[in-house]
N, C-alpha and C positions, 0 to 999 in steps of 0.2 A: 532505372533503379533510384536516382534520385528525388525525381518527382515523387515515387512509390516513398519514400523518404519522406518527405516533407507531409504528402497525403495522410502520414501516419501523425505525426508530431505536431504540425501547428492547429489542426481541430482543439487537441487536447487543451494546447496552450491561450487558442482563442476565446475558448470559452471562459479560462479563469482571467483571461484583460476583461471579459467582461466585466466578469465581480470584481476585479480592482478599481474599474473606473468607474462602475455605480457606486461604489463605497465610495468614493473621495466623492462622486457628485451628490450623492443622498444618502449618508451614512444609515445604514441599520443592523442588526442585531444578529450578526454573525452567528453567535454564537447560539441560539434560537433556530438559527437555519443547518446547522450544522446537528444539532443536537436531535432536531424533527430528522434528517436527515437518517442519523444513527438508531434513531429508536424504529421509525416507520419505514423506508423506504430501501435502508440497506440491509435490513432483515430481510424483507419481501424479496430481493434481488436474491437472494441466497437463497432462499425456502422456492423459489420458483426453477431457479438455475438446478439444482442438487434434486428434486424432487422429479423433473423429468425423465431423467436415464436413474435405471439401478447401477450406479459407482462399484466397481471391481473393488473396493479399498485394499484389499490384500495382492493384489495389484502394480496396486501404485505403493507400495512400502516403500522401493527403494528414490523414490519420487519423495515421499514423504518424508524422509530420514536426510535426502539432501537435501529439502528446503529448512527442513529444523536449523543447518548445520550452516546453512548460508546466511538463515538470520542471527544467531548465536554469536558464531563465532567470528566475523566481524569487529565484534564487540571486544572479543578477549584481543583481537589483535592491535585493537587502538590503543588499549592499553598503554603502550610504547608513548603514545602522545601524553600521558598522563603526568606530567612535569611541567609540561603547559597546560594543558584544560582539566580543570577536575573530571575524574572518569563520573561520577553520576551529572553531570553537563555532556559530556561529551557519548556515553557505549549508547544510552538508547538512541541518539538519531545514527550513531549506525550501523545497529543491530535495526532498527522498526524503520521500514521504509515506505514510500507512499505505493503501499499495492492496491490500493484503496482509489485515489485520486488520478492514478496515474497508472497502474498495473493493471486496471482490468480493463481500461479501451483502449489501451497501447495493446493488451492481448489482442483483444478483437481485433481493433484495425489490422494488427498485423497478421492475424491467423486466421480471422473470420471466428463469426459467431457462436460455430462447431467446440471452440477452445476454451466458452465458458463456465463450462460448469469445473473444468479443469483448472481454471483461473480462479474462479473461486473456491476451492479448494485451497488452492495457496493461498488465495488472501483469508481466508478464515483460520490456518494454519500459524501466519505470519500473525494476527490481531489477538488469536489465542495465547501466544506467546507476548504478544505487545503488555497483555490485561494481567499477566500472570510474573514471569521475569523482568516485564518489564517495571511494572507497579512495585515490586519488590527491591527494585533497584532502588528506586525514588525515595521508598517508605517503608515500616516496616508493619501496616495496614493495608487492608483493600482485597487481600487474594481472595476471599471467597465472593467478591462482589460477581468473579465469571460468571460465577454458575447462575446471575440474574438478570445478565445482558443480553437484549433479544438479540443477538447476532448469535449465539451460543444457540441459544431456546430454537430460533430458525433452523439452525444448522443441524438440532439433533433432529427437530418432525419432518426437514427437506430428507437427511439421506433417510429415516424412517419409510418415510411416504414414497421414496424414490426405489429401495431395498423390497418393497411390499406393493411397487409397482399399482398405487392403488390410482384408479383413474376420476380425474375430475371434469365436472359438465363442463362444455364449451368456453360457457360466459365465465364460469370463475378463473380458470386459465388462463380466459385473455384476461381479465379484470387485473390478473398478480401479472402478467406481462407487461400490461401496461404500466402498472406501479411502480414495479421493477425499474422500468424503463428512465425512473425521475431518476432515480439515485445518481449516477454517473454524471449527469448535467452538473446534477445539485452538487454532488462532491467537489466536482471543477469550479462549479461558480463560487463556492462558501471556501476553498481556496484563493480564488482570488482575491474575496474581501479580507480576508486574513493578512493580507502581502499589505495589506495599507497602514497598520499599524507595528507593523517590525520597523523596527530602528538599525539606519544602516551604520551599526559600530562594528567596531571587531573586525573589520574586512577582511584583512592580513589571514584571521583564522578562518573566516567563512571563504576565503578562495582556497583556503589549503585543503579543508574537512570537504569542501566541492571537487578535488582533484582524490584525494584519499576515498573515501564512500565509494564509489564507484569500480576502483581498482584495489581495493580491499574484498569488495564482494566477489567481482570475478573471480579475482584471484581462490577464493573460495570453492566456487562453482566451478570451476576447470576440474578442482581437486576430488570435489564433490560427483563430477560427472564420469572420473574415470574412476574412483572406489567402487560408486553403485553401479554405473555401468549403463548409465541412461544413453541414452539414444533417440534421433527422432525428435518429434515436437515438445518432448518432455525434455530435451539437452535443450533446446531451442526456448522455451518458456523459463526453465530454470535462470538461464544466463539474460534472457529479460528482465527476470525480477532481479537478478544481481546488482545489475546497473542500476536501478532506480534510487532517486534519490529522498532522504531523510524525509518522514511523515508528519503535517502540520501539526498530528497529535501529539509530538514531542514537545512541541512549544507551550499545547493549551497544558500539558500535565506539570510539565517545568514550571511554568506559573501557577500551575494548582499548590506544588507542594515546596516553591523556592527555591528553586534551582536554577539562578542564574536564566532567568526567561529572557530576558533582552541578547544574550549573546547565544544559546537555543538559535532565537529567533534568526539569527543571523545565520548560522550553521542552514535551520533549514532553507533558507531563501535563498541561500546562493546555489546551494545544492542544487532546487529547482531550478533557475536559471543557466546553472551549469550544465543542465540535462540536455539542453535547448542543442549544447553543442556534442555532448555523449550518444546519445540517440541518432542525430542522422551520421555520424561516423559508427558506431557500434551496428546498427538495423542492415547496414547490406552484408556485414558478416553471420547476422543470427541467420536471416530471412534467404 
């Protein structure tokens, strides 16, 4: 079990030492890499994932309604901490978490291939709510920018094309599988290069918000899984994404819109490194 442990977790994490130690050796333009990333490549992931099988969506309601609840409410519960960290520094990273960088080939490794159009699912669940409540939190601009993001645009012509079972030639199928196939590297590595430029302050708060995050969401998803009444790889995936921790994209928006981006930054970096030890203790109880 442990080796199966490690088999799952340090791919992940190798990847993004990658992009941390080119960044210090030949700094470039993260945010460019991240950004192609978001436009081109994690669309395509989506539009090919979803577009496969016709999705049951009425189905998965109660699947849906606990991951809404897992990302949300988290956030109301940090609250408590809001004496020490201002709550718009502190509810989005842990409300929004890296399902993105981290949730969709923690899924795979752990489930197999089978589980991703169901993973993503929740990560488009979770990034809808990131662009919507979460923007709203920061600002009191930007909500209608969803409806312009190709991760949106992907997601309605995947379950479309998926629902209408419409079939495509060979070559165009592998061509979006293959495309597909960059995003998750690329997410890993344009994380890495990210971690070179956080500033390690605030530690005190980033080991506590690293110990909090994680046991804030289960805590969630326990409650979440015996209201709706999941069961199976969907109890099993929900409490995956529970555990994950804070999403790089809380840092690039905290500095988009002044919020305390250096101590963000900390929240999210320790979170990640703290996962390092959440994960292979949490993975033989999901799995």
């Amino acid at each position: 079990m442990f080796s199966q442990v490690i088999s799952i977790v340090v791919p992940v994490f190798a990847v993004a030492l990658i992009g941390f130690a080119y960044q210090k050796a030949k700094p470039i333009s993260a945010g460019t890499l991240n950004q192609t990333n978001l436009d081109v490549f994690v669309p395509i992931l989506i539009f090919s994932a979803l577009s496969k099988d016709a999705l049951d969506l009425s189905g998965y309601t109660p699947l849906i309604l606990a991951t809404v609840a897992v990302v949300l409410l988290p956030g109301i519960l940090s609250l408590a901490w809001s004496k020490v960290i201002p709550p718009k520094v502190l509810i989005p990273p842990m409300m929004f978490r890296n399902t993105g960088n981290l949730g969709l080939p923690l899924a795979v490794y752990t489930f197999g291939e089978e589980i991703l159009p169901l993973a993503v699912l929740l990560f488009v669940i979770a990034n809808t709510l990131h662009f919507t409540v979460g923007l709203k939190i920061l600002t009191s601009h930007g909500g209608f920018k969803l409806l312009r993001s190709p991760m949106i645009i992907a997601t309605i012509l995947g379950l479309t094309a998926g629902q209408l079972e419409i079939p495509f030639p060979l070559w165009l199928e592998r061509g979006l599988d293959l495309a597909g196939q960059v995003a998750i590297p690329l997410m890993l590595f344009t994380l890495g290069t990210r971690m070179v430029a956080i500033q390690w302050s605030d530690w005190i708060i980033g080991s506590l918000m690293a110990i909090w995050a994680p046991l804030s969401g289960v805590a969630i998803a326990i409650g979440a899984i015996e209201l709706f009444a999941l069961e199976g790889v969907e109890r099993q995936l929900l409490i995956l994404y529970s555990l994950l921790p804070p999403a790089v994209l809380n840092y690039l928006l905290a500095d988009q819109y002044h919020q305390s981006p250096n101590r963000v930054a900390t929240i999210v970096l320790f979170g990640n490194a703290g996962s390092l030890l959440v994960y292979p203790i949490a993975l033989p109880f999901i799995i």
